[in-house]
N, C-alpha and C positions, 0 to 999 in steps of 0.2 A: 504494500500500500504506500502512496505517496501522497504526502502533504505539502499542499503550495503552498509558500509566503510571500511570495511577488517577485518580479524580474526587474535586472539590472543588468549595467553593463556587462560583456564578454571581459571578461577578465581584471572584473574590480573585484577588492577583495571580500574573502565570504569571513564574517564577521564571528570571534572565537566564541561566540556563546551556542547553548544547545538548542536544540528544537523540542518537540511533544515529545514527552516519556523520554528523557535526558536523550534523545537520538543527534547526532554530530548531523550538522547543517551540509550539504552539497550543491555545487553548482551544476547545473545540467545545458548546457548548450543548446536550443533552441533558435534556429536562424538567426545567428549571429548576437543574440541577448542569453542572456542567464537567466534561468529559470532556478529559483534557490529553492530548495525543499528537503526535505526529510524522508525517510527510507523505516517504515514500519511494516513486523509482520499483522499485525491488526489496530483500528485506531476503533476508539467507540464511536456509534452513531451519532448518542446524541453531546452535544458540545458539553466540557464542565468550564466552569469559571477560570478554575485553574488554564486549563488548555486554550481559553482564548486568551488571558493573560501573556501566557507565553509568547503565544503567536504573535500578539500586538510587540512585546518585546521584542520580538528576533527582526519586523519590520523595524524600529527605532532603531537594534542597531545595523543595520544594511542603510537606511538612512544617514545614519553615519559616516558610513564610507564612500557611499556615492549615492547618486542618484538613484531614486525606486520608486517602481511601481507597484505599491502596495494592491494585493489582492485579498478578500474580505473572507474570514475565517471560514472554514466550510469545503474548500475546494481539494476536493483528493483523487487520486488516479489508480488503477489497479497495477499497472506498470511504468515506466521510465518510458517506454514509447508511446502507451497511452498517453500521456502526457505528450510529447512533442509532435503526435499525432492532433492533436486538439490544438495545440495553440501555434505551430508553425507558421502557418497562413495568416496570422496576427506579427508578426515576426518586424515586418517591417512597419508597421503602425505604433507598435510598442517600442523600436528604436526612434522613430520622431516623435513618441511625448516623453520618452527620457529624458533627451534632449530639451524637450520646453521645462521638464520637469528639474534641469541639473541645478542647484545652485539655489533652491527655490524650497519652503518651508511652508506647510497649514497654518494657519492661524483660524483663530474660532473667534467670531463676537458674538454676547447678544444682550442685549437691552430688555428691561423690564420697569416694572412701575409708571409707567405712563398712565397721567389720573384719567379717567373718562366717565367720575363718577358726577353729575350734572346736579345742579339745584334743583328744586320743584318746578316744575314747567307749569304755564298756565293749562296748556288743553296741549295734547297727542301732539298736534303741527308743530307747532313750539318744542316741545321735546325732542322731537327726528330732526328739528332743523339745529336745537344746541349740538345735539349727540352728533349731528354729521359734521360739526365745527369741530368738537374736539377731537373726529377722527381724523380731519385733515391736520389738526396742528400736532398731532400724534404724527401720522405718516409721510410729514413738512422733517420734522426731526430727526425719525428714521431715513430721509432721505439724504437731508445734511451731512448725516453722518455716512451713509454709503458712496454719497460722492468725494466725501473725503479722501476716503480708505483704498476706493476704486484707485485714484490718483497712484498710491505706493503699491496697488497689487498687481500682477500678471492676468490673470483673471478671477472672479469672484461665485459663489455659488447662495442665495438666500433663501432660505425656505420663507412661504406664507404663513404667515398666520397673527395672534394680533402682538405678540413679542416680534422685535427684532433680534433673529437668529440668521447668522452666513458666515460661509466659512473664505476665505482669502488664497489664494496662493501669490506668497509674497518670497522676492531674492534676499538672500540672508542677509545683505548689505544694506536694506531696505528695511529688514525690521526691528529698530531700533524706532525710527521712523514713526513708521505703524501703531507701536505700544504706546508713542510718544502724545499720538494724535490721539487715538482709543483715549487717553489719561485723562487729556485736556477736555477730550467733550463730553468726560464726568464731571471734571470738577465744573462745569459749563452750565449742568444740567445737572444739580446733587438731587433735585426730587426723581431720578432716574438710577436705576442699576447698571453700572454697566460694566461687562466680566471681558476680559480678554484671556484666552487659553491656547497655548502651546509654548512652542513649536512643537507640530507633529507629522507623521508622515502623510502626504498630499493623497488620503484614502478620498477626501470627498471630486478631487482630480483622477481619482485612477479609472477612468474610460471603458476599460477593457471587461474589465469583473465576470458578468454577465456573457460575455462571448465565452471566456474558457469552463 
């Protein structure tokens, strides 16, 4: 059985820590990218804490040494050619988001406590017309600050909903930058939450997932 944890360059180094059930990390050669995984006579179905732990770990450190395409716990092959059988034909897709990926860090925002709690309205109109005010000046805010962020990121990923949650792919040289801004449009805006998290490996960038 084989366990994927994401591809990296051909011949960057595979990083000394172990994989699921202490097994030694390998790199496998897949059209010209590494494929790094782990070599098991049997792994359990269903995931433990522990095991996805790890696995987030063994991506952090491959993130380390170079660039990665992190792949999202879960993915296992019955053989070594099973696997390059599956993902060859991604081969050269996955050396062009390396490449966008090299040099480049996840960062995570998200924002909370935005009031949209309204005084007593006289009659229904009144009330949808306050409330639809204080959703614009809510999502005026959360846009400020996306078009900040956007400025020092490579590209950006934002989920909907009524928190501002998105994740950044930002150049390591840049996020300093980034945290700097994040800071600033707390202390900006102290009736608001606002978290910055990472660096992490670019899972909410990794494209491919779903193909292999």
């Amino acid at each position: 059985m084989i366990h994927l944890y994401g591809f990296t360059h051909k011949g960057a180094p595979v990083p000394p820590v172990r994989g699921l059930d202490e097994q030694p990390l390998l790199a496998v050669e897949v059209g010209g990218v590494a494929a790094v995984v782990s070599r098991h006579a049997a792994l359990d179905r269903a995931p433990t804490r522990a095991a996805a732990i790890r696995h987030g770990e063994v991506v952090e450190a491959l993130r380390a040494e170079d660039a990665v395409l992190p792949v999202r716990f879960g993915e296992r092959f019955a053989t070594t050619d099973g696997l390059v059988a599956a993902t060859s034909r991604l081969a050269p897709a996955i050396v062009d988001r390396l490449q966008q990926l090299r040099g480049c860090v996840e960062l995570g925002v998200r924002v909370t406590g935005a009031d949209l709690s309204l005084a007593a309205a006289a009659d229904g109109t009144s009330y949808l017309r306050e409330r639809a005010a204080a959703l614009a000046r809510r999502d005026e805010l959360f846009d400020r600050l996306h078009r900040r962020l956007e400025r020092l990121a490579c590209a950006s990923v934002v989920s909907p909903g009524d928190s501002f949650v998105a994740s950044y792919l930002v150049r390591a040289d840049a996020q300093a930058a980034f945290t700097t801004c994040v800071s600033e449009f707390g202390a900006d805006n102290p009736q608001l939450t606002v978290v910055c998290t990472g660096p992490w490996a670019p899972y909410s960038f990794a494209t491919f997932e779903a193909a292999v």
